[in-house]
VOPAGU-2260 file (C-alpha; in pm, 1 decimal, decimal comma):
REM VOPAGU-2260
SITE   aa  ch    i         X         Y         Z
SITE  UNK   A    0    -845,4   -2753,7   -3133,0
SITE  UNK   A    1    -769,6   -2394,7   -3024,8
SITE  UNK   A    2   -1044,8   -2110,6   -2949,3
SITE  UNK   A    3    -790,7   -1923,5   -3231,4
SITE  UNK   A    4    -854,7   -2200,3   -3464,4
SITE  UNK   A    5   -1227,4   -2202,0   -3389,4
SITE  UNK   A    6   -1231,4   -1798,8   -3486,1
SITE  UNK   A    7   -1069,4   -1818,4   -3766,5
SITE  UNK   A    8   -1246,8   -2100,2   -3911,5
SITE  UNK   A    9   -1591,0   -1915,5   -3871,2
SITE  UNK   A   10   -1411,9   -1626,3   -4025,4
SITE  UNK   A   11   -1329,6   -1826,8   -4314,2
SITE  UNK   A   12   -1707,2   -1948,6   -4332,5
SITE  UNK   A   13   -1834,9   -1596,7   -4321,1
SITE  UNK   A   14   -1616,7   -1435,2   -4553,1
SITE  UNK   A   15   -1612,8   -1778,1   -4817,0
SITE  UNK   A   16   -1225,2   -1695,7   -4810,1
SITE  UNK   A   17    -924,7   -1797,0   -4660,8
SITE  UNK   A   18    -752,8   -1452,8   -4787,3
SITE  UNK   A   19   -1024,9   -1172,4   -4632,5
SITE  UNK   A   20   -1079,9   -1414,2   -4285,3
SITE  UNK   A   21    -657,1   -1385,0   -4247,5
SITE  UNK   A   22    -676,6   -1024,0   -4356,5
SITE  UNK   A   23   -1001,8    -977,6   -4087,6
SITE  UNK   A   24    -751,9   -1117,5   -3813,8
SITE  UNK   A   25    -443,7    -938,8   -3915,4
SITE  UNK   A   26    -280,4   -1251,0   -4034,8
SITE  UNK   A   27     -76,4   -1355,0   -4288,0
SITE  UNK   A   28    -249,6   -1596,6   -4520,9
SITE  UNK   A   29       8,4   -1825,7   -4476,9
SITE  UNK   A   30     -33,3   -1852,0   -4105,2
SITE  UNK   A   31    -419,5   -1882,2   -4177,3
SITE  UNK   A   32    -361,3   -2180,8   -4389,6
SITE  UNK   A   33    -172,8   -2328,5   -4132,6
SITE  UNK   A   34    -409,7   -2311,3   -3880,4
SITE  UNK   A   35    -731,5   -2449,2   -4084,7
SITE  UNK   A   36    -487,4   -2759,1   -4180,7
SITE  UNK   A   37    -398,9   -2798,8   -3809,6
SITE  UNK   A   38    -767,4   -2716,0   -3684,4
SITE  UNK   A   39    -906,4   -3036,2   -4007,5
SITE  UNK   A   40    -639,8   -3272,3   -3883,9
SITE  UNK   A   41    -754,1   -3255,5   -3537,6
SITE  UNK   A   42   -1129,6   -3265,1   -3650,8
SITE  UNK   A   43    -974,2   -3548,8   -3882,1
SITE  UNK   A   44   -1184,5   -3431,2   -4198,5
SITE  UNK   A   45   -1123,9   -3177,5   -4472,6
SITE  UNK   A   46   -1371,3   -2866,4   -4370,4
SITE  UNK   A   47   -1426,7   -2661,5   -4621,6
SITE  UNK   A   48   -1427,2   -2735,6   -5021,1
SITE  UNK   A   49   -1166,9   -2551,0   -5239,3
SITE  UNK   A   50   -1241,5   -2329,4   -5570,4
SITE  UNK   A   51   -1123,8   -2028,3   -5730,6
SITE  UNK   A   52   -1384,9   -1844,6   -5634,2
SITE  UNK   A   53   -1319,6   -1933,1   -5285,3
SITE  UNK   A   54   -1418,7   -2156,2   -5021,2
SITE  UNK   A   55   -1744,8   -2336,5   -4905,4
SITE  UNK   A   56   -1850,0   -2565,6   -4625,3
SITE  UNK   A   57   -1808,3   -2921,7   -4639,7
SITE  UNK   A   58   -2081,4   -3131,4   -4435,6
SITE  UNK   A   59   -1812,2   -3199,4   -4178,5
SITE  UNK   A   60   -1749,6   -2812,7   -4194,9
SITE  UNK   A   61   -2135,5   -2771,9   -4148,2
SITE  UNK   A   62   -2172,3   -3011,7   -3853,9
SITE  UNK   A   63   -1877,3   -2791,2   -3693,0
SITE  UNK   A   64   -2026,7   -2470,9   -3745,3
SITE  UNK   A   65   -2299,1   -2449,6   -3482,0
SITE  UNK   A   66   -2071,7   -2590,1   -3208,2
SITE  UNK   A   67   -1802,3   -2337,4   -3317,4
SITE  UNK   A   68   -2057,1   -2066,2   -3274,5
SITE  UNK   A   69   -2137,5   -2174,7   -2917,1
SITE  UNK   A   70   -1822,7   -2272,3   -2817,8
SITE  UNK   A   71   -1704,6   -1884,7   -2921,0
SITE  UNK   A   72   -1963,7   -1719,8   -2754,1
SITE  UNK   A   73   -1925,9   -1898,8   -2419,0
SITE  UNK   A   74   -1551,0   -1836,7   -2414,7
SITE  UNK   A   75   -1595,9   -1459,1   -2497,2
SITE  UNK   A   76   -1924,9   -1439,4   -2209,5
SITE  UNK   A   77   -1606,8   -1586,4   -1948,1
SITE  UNK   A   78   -1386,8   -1321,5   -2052,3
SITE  UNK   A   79   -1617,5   -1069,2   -1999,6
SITE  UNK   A   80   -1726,8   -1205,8   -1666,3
SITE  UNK   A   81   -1395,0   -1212,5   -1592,9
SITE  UNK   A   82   -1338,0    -849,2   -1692,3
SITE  UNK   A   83   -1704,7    -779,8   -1516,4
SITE  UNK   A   84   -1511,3    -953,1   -1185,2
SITE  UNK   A   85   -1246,6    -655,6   -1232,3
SITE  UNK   A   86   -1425,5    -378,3   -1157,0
SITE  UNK   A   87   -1446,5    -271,6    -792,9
SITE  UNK   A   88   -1627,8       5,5    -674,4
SITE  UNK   A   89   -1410,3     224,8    -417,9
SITE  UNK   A   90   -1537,2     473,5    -156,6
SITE  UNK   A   91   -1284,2     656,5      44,4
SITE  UNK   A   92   -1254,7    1000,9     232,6
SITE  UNK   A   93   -1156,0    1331,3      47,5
SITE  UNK   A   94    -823,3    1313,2     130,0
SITE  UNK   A   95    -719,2     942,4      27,6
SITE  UNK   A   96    -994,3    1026,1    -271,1
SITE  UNK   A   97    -759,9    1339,5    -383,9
SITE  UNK   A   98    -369,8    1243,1    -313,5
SITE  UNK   A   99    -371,7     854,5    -320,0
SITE  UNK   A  100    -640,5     642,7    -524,3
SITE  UNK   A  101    -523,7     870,7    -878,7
SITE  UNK   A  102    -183,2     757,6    -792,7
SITE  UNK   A  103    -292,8     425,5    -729,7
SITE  UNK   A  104    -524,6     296,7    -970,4
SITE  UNK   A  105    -315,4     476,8   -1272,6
SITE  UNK   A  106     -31,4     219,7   -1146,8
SITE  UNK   A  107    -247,7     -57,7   -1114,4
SITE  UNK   A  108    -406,0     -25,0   -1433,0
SITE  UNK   A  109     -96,8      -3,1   -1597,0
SITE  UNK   A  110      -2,3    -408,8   -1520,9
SITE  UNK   A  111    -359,9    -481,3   -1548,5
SITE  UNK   A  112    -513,4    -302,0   -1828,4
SITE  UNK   A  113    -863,1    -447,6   -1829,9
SITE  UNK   A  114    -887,6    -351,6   -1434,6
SITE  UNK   A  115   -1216,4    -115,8   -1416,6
SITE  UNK   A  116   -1307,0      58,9   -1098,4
SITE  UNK   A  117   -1621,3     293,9    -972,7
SITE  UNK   A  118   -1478,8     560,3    -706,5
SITE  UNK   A  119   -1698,0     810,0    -483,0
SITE  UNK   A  120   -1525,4    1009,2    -199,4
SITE  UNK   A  121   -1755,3    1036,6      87,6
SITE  UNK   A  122   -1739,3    1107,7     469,1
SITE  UNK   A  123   -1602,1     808,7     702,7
SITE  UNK   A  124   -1948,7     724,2     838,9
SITE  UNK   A  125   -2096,6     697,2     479,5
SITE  UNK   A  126   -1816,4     500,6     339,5
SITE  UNK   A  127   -1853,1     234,7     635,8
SITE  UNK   A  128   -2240,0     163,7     517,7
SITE  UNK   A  129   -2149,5     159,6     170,2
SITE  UNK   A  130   -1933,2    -148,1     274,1
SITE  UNK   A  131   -2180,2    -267,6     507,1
SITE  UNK   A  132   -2437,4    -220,9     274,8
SITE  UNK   A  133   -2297,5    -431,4     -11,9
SITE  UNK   A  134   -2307,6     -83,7    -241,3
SITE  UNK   A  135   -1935,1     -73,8    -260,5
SITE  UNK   A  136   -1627,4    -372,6    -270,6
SITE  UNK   A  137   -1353,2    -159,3     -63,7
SITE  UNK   A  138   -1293,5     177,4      92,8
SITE  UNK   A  139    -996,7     308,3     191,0
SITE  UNK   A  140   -1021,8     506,0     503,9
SITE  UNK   A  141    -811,5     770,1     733,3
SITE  UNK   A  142    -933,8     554,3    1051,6
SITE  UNK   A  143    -982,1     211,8    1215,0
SITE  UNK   A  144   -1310,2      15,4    1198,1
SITE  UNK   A  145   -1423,0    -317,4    1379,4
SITE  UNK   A  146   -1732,3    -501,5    1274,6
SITE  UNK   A  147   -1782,3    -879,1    1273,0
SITE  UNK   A  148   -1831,5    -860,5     903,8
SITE  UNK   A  149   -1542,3    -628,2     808,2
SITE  UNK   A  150   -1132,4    -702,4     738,4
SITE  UNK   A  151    -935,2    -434,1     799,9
SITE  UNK   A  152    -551,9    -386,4     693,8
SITE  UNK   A  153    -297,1    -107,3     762,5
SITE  UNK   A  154    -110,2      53,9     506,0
SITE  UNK   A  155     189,4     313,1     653,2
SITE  UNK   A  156      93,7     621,4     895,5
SITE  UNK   A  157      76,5     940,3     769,6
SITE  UNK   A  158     181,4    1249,6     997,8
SITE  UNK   A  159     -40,6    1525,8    1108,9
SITE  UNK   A  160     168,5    1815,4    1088,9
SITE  UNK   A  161     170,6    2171,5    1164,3
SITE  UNK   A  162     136,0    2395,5     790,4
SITE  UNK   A  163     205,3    2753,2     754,4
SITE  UNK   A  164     241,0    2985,6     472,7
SITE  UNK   A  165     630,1    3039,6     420,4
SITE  UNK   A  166     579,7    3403,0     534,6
SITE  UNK   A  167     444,1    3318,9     866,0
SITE  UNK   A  168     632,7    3440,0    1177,8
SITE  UNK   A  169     647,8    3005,3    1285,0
SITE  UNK   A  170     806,6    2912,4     950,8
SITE  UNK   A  171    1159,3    2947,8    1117,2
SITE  UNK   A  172    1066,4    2745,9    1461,6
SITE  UNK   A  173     713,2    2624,2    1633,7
SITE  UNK   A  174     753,4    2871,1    1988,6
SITE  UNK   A  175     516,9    2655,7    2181,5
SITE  UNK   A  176     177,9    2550,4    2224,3
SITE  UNK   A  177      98,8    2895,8    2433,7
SITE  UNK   A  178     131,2    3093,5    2150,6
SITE  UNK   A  179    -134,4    2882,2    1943,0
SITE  UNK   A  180    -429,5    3115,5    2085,8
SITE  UNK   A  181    -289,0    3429,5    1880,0
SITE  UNK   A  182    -319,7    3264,6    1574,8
SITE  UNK   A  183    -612,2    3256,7    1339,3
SITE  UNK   A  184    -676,3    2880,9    1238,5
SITE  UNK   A  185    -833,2    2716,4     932,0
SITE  UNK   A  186    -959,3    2375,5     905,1
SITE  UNK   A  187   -1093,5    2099,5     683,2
SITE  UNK   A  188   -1508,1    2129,6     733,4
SITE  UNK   A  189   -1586,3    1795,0     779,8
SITE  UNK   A  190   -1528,3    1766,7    1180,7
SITE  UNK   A  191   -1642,2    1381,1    1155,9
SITE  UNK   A  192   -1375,9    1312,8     959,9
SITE  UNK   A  193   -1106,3    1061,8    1142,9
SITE  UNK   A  194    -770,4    1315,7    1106,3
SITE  UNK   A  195    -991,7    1630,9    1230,4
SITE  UNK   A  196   -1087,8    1415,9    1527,6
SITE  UNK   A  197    -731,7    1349,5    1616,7
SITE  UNK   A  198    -654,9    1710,9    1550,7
SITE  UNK   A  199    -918,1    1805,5    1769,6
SITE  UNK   A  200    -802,8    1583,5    2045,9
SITE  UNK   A  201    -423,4    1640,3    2038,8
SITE  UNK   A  202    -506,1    2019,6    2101,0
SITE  UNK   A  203    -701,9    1964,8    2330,8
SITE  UNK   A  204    -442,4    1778,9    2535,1
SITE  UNK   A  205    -246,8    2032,4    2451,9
SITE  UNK   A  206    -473,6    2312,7    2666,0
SITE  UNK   A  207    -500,3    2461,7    2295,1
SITE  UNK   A  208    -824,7    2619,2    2193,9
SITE  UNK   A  209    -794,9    2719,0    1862,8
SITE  UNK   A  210    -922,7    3036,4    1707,2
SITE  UNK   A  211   -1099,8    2880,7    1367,4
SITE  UNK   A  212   -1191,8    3146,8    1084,7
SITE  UNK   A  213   -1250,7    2949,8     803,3
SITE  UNK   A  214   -1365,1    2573,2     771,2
SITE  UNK   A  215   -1340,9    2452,6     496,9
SITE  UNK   A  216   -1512,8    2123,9     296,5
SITE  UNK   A  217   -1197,0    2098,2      69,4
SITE  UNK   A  218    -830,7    2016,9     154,0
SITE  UNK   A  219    -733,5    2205,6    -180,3
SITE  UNK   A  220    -912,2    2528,5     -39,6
SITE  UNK   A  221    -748,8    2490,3     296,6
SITE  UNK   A  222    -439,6    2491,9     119,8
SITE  UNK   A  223    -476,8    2776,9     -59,3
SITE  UNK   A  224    -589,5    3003,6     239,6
SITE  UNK   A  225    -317,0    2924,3     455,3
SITE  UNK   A  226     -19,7    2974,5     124,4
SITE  UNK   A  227    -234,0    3314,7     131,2
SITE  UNK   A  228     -94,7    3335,9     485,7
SITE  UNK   A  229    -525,5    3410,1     631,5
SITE  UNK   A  230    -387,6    3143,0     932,0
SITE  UNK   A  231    -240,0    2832,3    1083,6
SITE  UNK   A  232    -348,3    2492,0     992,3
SITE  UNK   A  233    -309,7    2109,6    1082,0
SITE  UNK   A  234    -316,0    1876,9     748,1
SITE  UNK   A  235    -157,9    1459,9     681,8
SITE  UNK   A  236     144,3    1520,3     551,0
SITE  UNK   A  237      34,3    1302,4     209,5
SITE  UNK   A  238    -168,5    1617,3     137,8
SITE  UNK   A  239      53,9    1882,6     107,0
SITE  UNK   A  240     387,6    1658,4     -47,1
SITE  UNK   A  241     340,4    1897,5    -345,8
SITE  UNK   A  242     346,7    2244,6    -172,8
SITE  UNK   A  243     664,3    2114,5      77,0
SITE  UNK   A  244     810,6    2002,4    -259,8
SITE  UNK   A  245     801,5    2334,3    -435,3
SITE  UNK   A  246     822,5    2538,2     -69,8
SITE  UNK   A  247     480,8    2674,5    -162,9
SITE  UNK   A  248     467,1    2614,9     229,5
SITE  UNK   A  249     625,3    2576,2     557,1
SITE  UNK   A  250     566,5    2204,6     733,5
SITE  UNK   A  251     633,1    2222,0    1090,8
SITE  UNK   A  252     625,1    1860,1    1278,3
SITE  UNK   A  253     500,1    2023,2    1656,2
SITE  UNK   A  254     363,1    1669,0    1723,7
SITE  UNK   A  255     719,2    1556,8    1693,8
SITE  UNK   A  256     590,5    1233,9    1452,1
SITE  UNK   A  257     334,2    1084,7    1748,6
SITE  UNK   A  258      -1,1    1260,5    1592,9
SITE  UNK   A  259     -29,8    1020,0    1278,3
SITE  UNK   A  260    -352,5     916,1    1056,3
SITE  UNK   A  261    -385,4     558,7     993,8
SITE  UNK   A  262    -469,7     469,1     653,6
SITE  UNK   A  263    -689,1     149,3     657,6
SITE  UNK   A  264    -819,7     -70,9     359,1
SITE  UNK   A  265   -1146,4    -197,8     464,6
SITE  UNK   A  266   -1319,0    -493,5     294,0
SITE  UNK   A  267   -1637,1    -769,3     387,9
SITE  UNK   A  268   -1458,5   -1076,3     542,1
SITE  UNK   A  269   -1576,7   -1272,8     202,5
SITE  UNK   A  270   -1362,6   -1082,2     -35,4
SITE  UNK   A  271   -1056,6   -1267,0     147,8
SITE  UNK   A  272   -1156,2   -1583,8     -83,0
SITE  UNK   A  273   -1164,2   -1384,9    -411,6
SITE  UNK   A  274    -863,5   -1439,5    -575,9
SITE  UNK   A  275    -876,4   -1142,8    -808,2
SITE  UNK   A  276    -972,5    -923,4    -559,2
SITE  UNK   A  277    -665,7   -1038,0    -301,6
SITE  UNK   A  278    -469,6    -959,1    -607,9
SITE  UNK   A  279    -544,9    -591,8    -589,3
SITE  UNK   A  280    -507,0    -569,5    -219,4
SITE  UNK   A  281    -158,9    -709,8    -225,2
SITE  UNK   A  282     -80,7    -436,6    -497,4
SITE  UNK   A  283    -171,6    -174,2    -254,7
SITE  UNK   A  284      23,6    -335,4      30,1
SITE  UNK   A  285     341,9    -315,4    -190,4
SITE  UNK   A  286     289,6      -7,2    -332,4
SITE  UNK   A  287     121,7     256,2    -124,7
């Protein structure tokens, strides 16, 4: 006795016909048939009483009904708990919020077409409490974070590299740090966020002091300021695959591949017993 079985035979009850229930389900009748005669052998008793008209309930048929019902609704209130157990809600930073979770969940979605997800970009600090918090499943993030109640996992580095417009006087060699305090600079806004940090501190070390112009709360308008050739910036190198693509801009690699941005999945320690969940997360690993 199949849940198939069990459909069509309250199909069959509500429509008094064996024809419209198969035509209902997008069955041929005489797969229909075939199923109510496997579904009253197994119940061992004829269920429903045969006219031209149509058909009408036996009192086995009767007896059956109400458990059919239940039986039904319970196995369609698992599938949607199932489906319910599906949806995450994502937080991540602007950047991995932009150029990686579209690529990502479109993929993802593809082998698992009931996945559902919530996403909200956010700053680093704010997508740490939403973990914390319970208000969100995952975040992926452009820096490390250790809490007792957090697992973290690395996905591959992105560089930090050097982008000018492809008119700028560095696009055919970097002359040197020394030079760097001639240059107007723009830079993403947010100066919490992980990557502008390590910016920040590889100039620094560098005895660079840069002269900022414009900062700026989107990557997109960063971008577009510097193809517009109004300065210098420093961007992960996931941000700008587009514009190197189509040499809308010059990538220079003055860090010489040691200034990279981690890119960390971070999750409560519980979600490592959620088999659905672990799913996803190996998905990422294999396909970020």
């Amino acid at each position: 006795m199949d849940i198939e079985s069990l459909k069509l035979f309250l199909q069959i009850a509500r429509h008094g016909s064996i024809n419209k229930a198969a035509n209902a389900m997008f069955l041929a009748q005489s797969t229909a048939t075939n199923r109510l005669k496997q579904l009253e052998k197994s119940v061992g008793s004829p269920l429903f009483t045969r006219a031209s008209v149509g058909v009408t309930l036996t009192a086995e048929g009767k007896r059956l009904l109400p458990i059919a019902i239940d039986v039904v609704e319970k196995i369609k209130a698992y599938k949607n708990l199932k489906e319910k157990e599906q949806t995450l809600t994502m937080v991540a930073g602007k950047a991995l919020a932009a150029y990686e979770l579209p690529r990502l969940i479109s993929q993802y979605r593809k082998f698992n077409p009931h996945f559902k997800c919530y996403a909200r970009s956010t700053s680093f600090n704010e997508c740490v409490t939403a973990i914390l918090s319970g208000s969100a499943d995952i975040a992926f993030l452009g820096g490390e974070v250790y809490h007792p109640d957090l697992h973290q996992e690395f996905l591959p580095e992105d560089r930090i590299v050097l982008v000018t417009s492809r008119d700028h006087e560095w696009t055919n060699g970097f002359p040197g740090f020394k030079h760097w305090g001639s240059q107007e600079v723009i830079t993403f806004g947010n100066d919490s966020a992980p990557f502008r940090k390590q910016i920040d501190l590889y100039l620094a070390k560098q005895g660079v002091f840069p002269n900022v112009i414009m900062e700026l709360d989107s990557l997109s308008a960063v971008k577009e300021m510097v193809k517009e050739n109004l300065g210098i910036s420093m961007l992960p190198e996931r941000t700008i695959l587009h514009e190197k693509l189509c040499g809308s801009l010059a990538v220079l690699d003055v860090a010489e591949g040691r200034l990279l941005r981690p890119t960390v999945v971070v999750y409560p320690h519980y979600k490592k017993d959620d088999k659905v969940f672990q799913d996803f997360i190996h998905w990422i690993r294999c396909n970020y």
